[in-house]
N, C-alpha and C positions, 0 to 999 in steps of 0.2 A: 779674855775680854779686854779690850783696850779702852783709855783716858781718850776724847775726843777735844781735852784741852791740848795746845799744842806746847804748851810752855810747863807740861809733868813732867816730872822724871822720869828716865828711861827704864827706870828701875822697873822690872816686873811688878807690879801691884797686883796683890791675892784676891782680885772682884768677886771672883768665885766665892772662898769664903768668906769674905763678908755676908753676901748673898746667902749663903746656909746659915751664919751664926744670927745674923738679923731674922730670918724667917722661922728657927729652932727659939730664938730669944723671946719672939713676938709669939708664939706659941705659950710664954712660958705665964701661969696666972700668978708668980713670983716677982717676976719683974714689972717693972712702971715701963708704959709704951712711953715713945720719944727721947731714948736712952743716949742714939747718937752710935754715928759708926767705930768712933774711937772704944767704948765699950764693947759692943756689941762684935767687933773684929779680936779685943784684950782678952774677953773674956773667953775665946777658944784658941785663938793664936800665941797672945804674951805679945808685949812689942816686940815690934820688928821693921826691917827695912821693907818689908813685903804691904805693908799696912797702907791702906789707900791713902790714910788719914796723912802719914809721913811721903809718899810717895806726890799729893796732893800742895808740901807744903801748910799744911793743916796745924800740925800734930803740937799740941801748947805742950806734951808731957817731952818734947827734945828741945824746944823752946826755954822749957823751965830745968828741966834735970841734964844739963847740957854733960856732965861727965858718963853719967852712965849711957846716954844717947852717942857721947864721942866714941868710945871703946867701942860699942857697937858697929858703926859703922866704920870704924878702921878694924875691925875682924870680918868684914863682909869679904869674903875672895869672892865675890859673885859681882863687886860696885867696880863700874873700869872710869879712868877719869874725863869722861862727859858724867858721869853721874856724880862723881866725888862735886864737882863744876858746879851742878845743879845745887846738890846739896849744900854748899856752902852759899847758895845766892839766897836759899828758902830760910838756910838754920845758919845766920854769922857768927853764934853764939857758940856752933861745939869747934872740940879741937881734934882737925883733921889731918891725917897725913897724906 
């Protein structure tokens, strides 16, 4: 499933799973509805480059936790530099190689 914004990242985004852990979540009579995709993606995935949320430019937890989000995505062998590009336009805050 692709982003029909044109200014996402080229990064693969996990649509898919989001779509299962939101529809498994909203199932769930534990959880409060209107949880938000950033949980509802954490809570089966973990963060990740894959996460709509971060792929979106969304994501406040690389915004705010900018070391553990830098390491991250300079161990992506999957991110080629158009995406490094993006990522640095969305998130100025981590440190990227």
């Amino acid at each position: 499933m692709t982003d029909k914004n044109e200014d996402t990242l080229m990064l693969k985004a996990n649509y898919d799973g989001l779509a299962f852990a939101a529809t498994v979540n909203d199932h769930s009579p534990d959880l409060p509805k209107g949880r938000g995709d950033c949980f509802d993606f954490g809570s089966f995935y973990g963060c990740k480059t894959t996460c709509p949320m971060f792929a979106r430019g969304d994501c406040e937890t690389a915004k705010d936790d900018s070391e553990a989000f830098s390491k991250m995505v300079n161990q992506d062998d999957d991110i080629d530099y158009d995406d490094l590009e993006q990522i640095k336009k969305y998130y100025p805050n981590l440190s990227l190689s």
